[in-house]
SEVO-202761 format. One record per residue (C-alpha): residue in one letter; residue number from 1; x, y, z. Coordinates in steps of 0.25 Angstrom, whole numbers, padded with zeros to 4 digits. Layout:
BEGIN
+------+-----+-------+-------+-------+
| code | pos |  east | north |    up |
+------+-----+-------+-------+-------+
|    a | NUM |     X |     Y |     Z |
...
+------+-----+-------+-------+-------+
This chain:
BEGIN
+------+-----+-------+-------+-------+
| code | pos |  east | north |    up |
+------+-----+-------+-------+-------+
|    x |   1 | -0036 |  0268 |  0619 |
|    x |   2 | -0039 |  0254 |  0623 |
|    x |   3 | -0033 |  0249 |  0638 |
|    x |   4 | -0026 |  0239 |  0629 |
|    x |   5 | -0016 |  0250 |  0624 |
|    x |   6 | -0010 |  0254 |  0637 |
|    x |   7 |  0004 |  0259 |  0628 |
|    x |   8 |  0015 |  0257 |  0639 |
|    x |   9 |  0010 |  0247 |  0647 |
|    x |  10 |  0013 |  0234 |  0649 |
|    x |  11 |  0023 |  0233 |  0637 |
|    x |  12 |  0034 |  0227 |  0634 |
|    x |  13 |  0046 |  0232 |  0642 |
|    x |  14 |  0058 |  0229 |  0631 |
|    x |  15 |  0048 |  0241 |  0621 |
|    x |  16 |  0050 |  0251 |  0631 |
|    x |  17 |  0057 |  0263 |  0629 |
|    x |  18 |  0069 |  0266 |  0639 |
|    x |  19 |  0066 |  0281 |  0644 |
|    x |  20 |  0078 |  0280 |  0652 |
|    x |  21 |  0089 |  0290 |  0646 |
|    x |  22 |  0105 |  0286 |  0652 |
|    x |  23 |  0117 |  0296 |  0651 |
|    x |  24 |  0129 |  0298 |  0656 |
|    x |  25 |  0127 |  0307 |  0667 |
|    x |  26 |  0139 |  0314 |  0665 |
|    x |  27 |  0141 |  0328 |  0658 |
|    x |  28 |  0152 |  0330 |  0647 |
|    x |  29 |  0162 |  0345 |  0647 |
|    x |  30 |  0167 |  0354 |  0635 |
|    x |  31 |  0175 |  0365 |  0639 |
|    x |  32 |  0172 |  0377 |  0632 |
|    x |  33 |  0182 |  0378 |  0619 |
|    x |  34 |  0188 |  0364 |  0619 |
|    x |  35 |  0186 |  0350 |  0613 |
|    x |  36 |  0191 |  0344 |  0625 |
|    x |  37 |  0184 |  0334 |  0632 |
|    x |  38 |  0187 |  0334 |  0646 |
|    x |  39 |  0183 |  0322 |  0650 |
|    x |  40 |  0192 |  0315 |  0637 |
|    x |  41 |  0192 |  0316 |  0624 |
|    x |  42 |  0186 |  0298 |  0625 |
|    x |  43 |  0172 |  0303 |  0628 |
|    x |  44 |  0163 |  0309 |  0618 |
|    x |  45 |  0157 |  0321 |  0623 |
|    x |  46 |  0142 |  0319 |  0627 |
|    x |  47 |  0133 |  0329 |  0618 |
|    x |  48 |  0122 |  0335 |  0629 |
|    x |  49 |  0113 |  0341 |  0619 |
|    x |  50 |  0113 |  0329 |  0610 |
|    x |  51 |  0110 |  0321 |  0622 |
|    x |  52 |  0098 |  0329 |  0627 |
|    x |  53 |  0095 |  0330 |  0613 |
|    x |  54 |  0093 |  0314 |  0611 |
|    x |  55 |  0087 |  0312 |  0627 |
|    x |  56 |  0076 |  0323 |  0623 |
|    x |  57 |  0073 |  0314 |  0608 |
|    x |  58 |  0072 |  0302 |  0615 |
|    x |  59 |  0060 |  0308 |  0625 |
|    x |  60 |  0054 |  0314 |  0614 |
|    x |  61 |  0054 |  0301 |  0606 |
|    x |  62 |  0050 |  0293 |  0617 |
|    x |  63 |  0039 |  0302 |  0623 |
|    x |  64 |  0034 |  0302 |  0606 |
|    x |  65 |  0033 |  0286 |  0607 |
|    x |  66 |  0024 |  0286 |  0619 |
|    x |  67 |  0015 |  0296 |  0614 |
|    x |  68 |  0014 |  0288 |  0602 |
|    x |  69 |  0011 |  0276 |  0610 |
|    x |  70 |  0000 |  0282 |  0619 |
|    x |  71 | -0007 |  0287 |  0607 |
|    x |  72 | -0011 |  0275 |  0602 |
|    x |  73 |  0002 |  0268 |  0594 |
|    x |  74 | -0002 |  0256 |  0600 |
|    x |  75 | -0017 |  0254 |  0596 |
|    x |  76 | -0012 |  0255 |  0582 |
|    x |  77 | -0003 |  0243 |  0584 |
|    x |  78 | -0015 |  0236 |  0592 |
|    x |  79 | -0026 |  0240 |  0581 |
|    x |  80 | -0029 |  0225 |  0579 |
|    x |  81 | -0030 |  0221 |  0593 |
|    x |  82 | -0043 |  0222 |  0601 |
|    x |  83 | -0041 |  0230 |  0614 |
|    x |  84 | -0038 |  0223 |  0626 |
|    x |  85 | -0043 |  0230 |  0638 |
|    x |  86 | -0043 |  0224 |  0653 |
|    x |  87 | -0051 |  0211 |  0656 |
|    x |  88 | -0066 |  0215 |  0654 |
|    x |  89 | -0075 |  0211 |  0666 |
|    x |  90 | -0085 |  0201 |  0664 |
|    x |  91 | -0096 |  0211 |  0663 |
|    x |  92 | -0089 |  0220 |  0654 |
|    x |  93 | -0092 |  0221 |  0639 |
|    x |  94 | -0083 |  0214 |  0629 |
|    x |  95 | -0081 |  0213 |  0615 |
|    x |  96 | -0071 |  0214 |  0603 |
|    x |  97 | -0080 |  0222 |  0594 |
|    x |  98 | -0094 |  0220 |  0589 |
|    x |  99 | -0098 |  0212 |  0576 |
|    x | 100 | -0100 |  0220 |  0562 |
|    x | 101 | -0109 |  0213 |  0555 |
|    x | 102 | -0125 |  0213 |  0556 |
|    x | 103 | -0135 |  0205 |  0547 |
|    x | 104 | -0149 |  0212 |  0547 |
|    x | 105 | -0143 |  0222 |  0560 |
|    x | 106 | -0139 |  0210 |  0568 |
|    x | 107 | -0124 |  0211 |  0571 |
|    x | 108 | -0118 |  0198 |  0566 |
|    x | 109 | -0103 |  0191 |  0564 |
|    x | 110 | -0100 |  0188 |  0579 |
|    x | 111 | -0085 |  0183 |  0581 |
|    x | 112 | -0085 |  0168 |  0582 |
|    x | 113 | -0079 |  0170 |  0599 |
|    x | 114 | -0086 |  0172 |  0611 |
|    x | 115 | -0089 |  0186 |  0611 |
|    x | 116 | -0094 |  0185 |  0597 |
|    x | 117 | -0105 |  0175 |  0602 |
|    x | 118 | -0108 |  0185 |  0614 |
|    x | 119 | -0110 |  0196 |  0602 |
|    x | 120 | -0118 |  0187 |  0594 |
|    x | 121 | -0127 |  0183 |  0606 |
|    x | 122 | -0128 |  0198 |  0611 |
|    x | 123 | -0132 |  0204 |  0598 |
|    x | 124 | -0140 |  0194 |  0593 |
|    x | 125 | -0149 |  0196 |  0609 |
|    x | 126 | -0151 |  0210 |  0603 |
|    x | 127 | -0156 |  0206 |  0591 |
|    x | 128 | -0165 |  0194 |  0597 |
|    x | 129 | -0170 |  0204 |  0607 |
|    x | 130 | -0174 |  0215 |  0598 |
|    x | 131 | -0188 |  0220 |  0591 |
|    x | 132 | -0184 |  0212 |  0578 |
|    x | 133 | -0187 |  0200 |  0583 |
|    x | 134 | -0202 |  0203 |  0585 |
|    x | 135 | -0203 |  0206 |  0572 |
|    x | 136 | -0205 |  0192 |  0562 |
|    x | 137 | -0197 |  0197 |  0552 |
|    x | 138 | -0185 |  0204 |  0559 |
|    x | 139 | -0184 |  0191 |  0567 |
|    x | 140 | -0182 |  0182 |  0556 |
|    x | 141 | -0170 |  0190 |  0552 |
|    x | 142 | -0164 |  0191 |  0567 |
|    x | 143 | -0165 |  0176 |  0568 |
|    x | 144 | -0159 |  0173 |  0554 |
|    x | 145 | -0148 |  0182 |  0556 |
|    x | 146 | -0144 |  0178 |  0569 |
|    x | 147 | -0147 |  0163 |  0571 |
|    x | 148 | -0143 |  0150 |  0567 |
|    x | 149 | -0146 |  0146 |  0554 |
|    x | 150 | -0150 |  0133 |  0560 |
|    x | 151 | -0158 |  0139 |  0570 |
|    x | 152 | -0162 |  0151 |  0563 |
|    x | 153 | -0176 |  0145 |  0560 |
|    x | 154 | -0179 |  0140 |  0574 |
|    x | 155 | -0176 |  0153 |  0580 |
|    x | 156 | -0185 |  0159 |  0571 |
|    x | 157 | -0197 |  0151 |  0575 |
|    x | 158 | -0194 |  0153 |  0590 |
|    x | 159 | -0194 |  0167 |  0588 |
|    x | 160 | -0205 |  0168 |  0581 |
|    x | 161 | -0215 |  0160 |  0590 |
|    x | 162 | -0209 |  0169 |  0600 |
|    x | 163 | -0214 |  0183 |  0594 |
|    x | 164 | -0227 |  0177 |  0590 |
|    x | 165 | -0239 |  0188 |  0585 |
|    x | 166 | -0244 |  0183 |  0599 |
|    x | 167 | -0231 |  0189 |  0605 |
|    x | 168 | -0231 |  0201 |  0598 |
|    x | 169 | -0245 |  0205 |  0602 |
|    x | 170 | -0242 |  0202 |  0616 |
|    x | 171 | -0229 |  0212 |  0618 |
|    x | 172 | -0238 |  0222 |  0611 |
|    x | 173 | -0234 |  0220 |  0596 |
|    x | 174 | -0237 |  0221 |  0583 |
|    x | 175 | -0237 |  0207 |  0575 |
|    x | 176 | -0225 |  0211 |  0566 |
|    x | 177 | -0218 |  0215 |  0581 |
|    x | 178 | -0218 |  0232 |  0581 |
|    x | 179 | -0224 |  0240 |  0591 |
|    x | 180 | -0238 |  0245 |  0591 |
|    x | 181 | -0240 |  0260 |  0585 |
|    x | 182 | -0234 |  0270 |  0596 |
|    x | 183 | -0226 |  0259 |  0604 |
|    x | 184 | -0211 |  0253 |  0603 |
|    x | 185 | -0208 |  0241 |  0603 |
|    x | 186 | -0194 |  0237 |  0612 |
|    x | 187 | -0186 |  0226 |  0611 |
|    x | 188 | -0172 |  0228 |  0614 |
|    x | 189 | -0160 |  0218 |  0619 |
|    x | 190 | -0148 |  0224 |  0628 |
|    x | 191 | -0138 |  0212 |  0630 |
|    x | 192 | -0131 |  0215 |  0644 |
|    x | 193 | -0121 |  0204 |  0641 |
|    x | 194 | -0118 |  0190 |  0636 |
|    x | 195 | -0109 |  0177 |  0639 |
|    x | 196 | -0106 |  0167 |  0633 |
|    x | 197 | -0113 |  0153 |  0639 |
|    x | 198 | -0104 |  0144 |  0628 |
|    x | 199 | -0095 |  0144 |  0617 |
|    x | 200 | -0088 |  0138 |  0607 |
|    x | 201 | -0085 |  0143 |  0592 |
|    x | 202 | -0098 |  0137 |  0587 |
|    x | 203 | -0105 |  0140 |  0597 |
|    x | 204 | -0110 |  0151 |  0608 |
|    x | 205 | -0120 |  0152 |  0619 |
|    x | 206 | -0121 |  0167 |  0624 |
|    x | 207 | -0131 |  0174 |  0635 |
|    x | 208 | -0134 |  0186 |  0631 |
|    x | 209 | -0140 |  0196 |  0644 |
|    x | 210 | -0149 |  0206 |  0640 |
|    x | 211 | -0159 |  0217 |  0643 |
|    x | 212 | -0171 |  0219 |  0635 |
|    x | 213 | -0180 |  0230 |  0632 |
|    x | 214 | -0195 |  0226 |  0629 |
|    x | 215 | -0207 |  0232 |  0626 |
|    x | 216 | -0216 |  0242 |  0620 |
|    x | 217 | -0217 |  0258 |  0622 |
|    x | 218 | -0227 |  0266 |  0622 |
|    x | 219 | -0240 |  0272 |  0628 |
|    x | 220 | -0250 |  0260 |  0626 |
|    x | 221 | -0240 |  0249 |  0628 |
|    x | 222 | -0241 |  0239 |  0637 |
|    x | 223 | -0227 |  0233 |  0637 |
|    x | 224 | -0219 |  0244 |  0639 |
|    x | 225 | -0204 |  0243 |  0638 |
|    x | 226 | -0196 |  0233 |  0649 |
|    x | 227 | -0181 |  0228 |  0650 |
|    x | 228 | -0177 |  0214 |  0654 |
|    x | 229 | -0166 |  0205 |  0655 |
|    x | 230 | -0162 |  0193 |  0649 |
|    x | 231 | -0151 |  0182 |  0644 |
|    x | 232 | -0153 |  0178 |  0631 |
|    x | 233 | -0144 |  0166 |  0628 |
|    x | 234 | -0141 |  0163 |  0614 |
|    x | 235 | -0134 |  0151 |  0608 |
|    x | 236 | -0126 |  0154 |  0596 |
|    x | 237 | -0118 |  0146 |  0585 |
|    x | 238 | -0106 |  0150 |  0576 |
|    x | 239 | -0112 |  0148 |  0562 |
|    x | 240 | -0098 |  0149 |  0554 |
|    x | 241 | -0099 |  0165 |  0554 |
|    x | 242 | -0107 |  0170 |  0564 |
|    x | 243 | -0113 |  0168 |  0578 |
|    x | 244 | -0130 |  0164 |  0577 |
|    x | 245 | -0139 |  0161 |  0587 |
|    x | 246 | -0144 |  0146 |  0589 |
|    x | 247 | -0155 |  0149 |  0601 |
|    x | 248 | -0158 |  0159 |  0612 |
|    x | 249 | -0163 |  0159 |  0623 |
|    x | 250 | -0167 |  0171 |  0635 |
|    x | 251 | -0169 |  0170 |  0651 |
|    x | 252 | -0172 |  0184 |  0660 |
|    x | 253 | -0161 |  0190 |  0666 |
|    x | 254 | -0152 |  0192 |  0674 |
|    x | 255 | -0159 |  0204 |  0677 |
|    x | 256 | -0154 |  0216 |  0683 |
|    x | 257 | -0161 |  0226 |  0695 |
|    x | 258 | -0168 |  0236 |  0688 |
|    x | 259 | -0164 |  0250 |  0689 |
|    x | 260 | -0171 |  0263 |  0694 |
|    x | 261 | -0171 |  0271 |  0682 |
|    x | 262 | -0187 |  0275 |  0678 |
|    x | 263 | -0194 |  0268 |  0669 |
|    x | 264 | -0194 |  0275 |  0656 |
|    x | 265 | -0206 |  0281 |  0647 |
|    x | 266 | -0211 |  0273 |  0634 |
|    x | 267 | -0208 |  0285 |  0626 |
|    x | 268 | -0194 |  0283 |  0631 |
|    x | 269 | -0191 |  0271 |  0629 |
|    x | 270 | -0197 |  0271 |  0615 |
|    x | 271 | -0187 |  0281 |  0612 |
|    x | 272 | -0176 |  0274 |  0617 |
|    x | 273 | -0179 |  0261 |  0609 |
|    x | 274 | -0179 |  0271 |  0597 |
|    x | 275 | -0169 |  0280 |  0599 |
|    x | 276 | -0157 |  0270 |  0606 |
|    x | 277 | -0154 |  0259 |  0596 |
|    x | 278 | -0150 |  0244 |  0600 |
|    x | 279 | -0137 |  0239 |  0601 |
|    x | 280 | -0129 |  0229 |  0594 |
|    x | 281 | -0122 |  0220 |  0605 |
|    x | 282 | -0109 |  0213 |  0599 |
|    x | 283 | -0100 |  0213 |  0609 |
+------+-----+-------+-------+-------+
């Protein structure tokens, strides 16, 4: 149950039940074998049994309507209504609920708000930052799917100068951007956050803050797999149904201390790429 459904609480005091039950305090008297009422034939005789009887079924009833209550009558009547918990902190994690769509495994159809622009930036970081984009033909698709039609192109010719053969061979790769034979290739964006720098309905400038893995495992390999952090900032346009990405652009940091936990083999992080999938991040 959600902390917005605190039954009882807060409500209206006029819908309250009165639990308070009022008699007359006094007790009436038959004698045995008459139909006299002592106390004057005027006053109807008060039914004890009856009484106890109707005090007993008005607990009863009452104690069935809160039980009803506490199980959940009330999400039934708020099943349309988002859940409102307290005020989230301003490092806490927000969000309605996560897009449905995805062209080509990119999620796609962001809400037309502030948040939806913080989704669209965030996911689209994954997807900007992962192993696809090393490859010529996987990147085409990313840019296409995520970018401005009327900047699709130029994105495109950016990125491709960017992993040039030249760049591939210098980060220990093969031309088409896989990993040498007995060696994985990482490359694997964690957003940590985002905000939104500007905003209007057509319109959205977002940071995204991420960590990165990077690298390749391996015996023989001479980059092995590092983590960093960075901000990537993407400019973003409403193009009638969904957000799409105008430019980007990254800086290092902020970066956090690093902890003391011991540097991992490659044969574990190898697994670890292989074994734990990505996420998807609309928030």
């Amino acid at each position: 149950m959600s902390l917005g459904d605190d039954h009882g609480f807060g409500g209206d005091a006029s819908s309250r039940v009165d639990d308070g039950f009022r008699g007359t305090g006094q007790t009436r008297t038959r004698l045995p074998g008459t139909d006299t009422d002592v106390y004057g034939g005027a006053r109807r005789p008060v039914r004890n049994s009856r009484s106890l009887i109707t005090v007993v079924g008005v607990v009863v009833l009452l104690i069935a309507a809160i039980a009803f209550a506490n199980q959940g009558g009330g999400d039934e009547d708020r099943a349309g209504e988002t859940p409102k918990g307290p005020e989230s902190a301003p490092t806490a994690a927000t969000g309605v609920k996560p897009v449905q769509g995805k062209v080509g495994g990119i999620p796609t159809g962001y809400a037309r708000d502030e948040q939806g622009a913080q989704s669209a930036a965030s996911n689209y970081a994954v997807v900007l930052g992962s192993e696809g984009m090393f490859n010529k033909d996987h990147r085409r698709v990313i840019v296409q799917t995520i970018a401005d039609t009327g900047t699709s192109g130029k994105l495109l010719a950016g990125f491709d100068a960017d992993y040039s053969p030249e760049f591939l061979a210098q980060v220990g790769l093969k031309p088409d951007g896989t990993a040498p034979d007995g060696s994985t290739f990482v490359n694997r964006t964690v957003p940590a956050g985002a905000k939104v720098k500007a905003y209007s309905p057509d319109a959205a400038d977002v940071d995204v803050w991420c960590m990165g893995l990077f690298g390749l495992t391996g015996e023989k390999s001479t980059r092995p797999v590092t983590s960093g952090w960075f901000t990537l900032s993407v400019k973003l346009k409403w193009n009638g149904s969904d957000w799409k990405v105008l430019e980007t652009a990254q800086k290092t940091g902020p970066t956090p201390v690093t902890g003391d936990n011991p540097v991992s083999g490659s044969d574990d992080i190898a697994n670890a790429v292989k074994e734990f999938g990505g996420f998807t991040y609309a928030r």
